[in-house]
C-alpha positions as CSV (number, residue, x, y, z in Angstrom):
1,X,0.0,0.0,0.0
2,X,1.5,3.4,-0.6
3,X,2.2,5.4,2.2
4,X,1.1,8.8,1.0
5,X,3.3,11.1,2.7
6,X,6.3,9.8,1.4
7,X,8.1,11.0,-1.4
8,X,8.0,8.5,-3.9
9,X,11.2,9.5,-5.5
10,X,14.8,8.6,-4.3
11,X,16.7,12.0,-3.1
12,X,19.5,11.0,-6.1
13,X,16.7,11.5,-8.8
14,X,17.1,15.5,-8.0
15,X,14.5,16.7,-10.3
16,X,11.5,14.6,-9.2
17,X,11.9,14.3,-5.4
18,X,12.3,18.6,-5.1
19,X,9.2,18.8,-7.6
20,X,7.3,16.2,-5.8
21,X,8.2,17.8,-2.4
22,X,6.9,21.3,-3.8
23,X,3.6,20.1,-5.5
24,X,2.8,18.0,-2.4
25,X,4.6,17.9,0.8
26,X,5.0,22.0,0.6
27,X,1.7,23.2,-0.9
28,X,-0.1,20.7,1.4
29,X,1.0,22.3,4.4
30,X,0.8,25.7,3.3
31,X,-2.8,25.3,2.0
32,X,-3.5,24.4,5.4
33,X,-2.1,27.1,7.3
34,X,-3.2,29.9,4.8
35,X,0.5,30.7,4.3
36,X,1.7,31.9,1.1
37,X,4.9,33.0,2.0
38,X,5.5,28.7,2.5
39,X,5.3,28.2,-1.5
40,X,5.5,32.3,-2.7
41,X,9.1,31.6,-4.0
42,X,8.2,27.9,-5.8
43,X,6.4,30.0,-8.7
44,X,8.3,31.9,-11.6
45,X,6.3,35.2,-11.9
46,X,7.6,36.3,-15.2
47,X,5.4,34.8,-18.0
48,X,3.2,32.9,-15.4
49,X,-0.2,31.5,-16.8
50,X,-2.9,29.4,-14.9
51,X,-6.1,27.9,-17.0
52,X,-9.3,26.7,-15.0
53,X,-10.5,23.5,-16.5
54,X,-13.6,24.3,-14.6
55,X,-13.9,19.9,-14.0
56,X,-14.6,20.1,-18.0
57,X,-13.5,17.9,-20.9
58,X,-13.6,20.0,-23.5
59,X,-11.3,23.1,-23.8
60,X,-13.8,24.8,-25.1
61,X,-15.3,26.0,-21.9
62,X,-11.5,26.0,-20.6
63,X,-10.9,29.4,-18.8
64,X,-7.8,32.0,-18.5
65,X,-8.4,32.1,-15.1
66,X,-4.6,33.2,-14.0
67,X,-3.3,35.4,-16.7
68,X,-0.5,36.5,-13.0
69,X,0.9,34.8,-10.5
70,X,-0.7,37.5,-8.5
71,X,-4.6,36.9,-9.9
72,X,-3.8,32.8,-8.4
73,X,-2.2,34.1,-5.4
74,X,-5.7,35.6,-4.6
75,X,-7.5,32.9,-5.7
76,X,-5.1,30.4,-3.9
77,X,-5.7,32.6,-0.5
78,X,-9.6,32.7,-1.0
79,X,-9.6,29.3,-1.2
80,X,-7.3,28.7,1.8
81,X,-8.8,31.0,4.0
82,X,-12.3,29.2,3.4
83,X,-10.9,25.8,4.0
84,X,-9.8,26.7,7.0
85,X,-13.2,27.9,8.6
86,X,-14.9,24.6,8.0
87,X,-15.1,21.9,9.9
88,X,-13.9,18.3,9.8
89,X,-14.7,14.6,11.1
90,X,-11.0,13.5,10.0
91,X,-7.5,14.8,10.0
92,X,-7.8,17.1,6.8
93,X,-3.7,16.8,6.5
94,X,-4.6,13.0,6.3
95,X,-7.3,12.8,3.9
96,X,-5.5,15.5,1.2
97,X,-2.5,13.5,1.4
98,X,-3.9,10.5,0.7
99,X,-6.5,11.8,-2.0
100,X,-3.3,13.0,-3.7
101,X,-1.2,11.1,-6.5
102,X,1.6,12.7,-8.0
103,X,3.5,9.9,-9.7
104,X,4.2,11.3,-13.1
105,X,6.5,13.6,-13.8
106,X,8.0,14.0,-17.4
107,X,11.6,15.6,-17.5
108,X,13.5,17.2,-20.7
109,X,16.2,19.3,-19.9
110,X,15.2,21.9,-17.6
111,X,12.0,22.1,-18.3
112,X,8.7,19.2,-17.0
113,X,5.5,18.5,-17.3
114,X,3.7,17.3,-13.8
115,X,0.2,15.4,-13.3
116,X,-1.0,15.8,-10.2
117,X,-4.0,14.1,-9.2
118,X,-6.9,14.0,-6.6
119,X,-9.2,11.2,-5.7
120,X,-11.0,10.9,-3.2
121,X,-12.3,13.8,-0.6
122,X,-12.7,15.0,3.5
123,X,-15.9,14.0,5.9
124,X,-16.7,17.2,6.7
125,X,-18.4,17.7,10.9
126,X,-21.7,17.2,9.8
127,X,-21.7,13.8,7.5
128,X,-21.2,15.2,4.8
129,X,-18.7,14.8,2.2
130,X,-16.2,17.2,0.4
131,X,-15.4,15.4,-2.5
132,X,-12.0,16.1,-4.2
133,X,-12.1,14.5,-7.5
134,X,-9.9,16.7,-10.2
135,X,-6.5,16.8,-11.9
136,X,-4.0,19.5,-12.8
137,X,-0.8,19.2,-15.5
138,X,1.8,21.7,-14.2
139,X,4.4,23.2,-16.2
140,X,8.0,23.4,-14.0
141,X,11.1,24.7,-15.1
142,X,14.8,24.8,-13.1
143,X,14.7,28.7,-12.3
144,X,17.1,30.1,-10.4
145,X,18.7,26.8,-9.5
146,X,15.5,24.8,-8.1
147,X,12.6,24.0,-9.7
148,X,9.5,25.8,-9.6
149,X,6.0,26.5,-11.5
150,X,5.8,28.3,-14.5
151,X,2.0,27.9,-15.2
152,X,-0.5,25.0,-15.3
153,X,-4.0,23.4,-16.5
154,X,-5.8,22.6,-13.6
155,X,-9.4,21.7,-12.1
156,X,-9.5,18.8,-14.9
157,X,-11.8,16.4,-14.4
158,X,-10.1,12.8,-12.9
159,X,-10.5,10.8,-14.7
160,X,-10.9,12.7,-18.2
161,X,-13.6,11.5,-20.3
């Protein structure tokens, strides 16, 4: 069984372990505690670009959500800062890190592409359930001497199709 808070990538394969540890381990923990300033310097700013699959197939109805790092850094706090006024009947560090799979990661140089998935959700206090069910492709590049995010395609529905 996987254990879902380890980092399923040996510390010599450079590249995957520091993405993996950024896309799940750091962005985890920060979502949590509302903190940007924990993943504020994993993004490249210049050029950055964030579409909302909006859980849809098609691209059609695709959106240009986060044409700045700055217009996701709102979003990213909203979001954050909601989360952590509700309620749960579970660990919520738990349940995220084991409703997230990030086993993919496609290197070329210094540039890869990153599939990060979500299946699965959070009881919340009262029964019910918040279901977290989507997918996001990020876009990484080695800036600055570590990897960070230069843009992604997120809120895709898992599984496509």
């Amino acid at each position: 069984m996987r254990n879902p808070f380890k980092n399923p990538f040996p510390a010599s394969d450079v590249a995957r372990h520091s993405i993996w540890e950024m896309l799940v381990a750091r962005d985890i923990d920060a979502f949590l505690a509302a903190d940007w300033s924990m993943v504020k310097h994993d993004f490249v700013e210049d050029g950055f670009i964030g579409i909302d699959g909006r859980k849809q197939v098609s691209p059609d109805n695709w959106r240009l959500a986060f044409p700045s790092l700055s217009a996701y850094r709102d979003e990213w706090l909203r979001q954050a800062k909601d989360f952590a006024t509700q309620s749960f009947a579970e660990d919520a560090r738990t349940a995220i890190f084991t409703t997230t799979t990030l086993e993919d990661i496609e290197v070329e140089g210094d540039m890869a592409l990153v599939r990060k998935k979500f299946d699965g959700g959070l009881t919340k206090a009262d029964g019910t359930r918040d279901v977290m069910q989507w997918q996001t492709l990020y876009y990484c590049r080695l800036h600055e001497g570590r990897w960070k995010i230069c843009g992604f395609t997120g809120y895709l529905p898992n599984p496509m199709g």
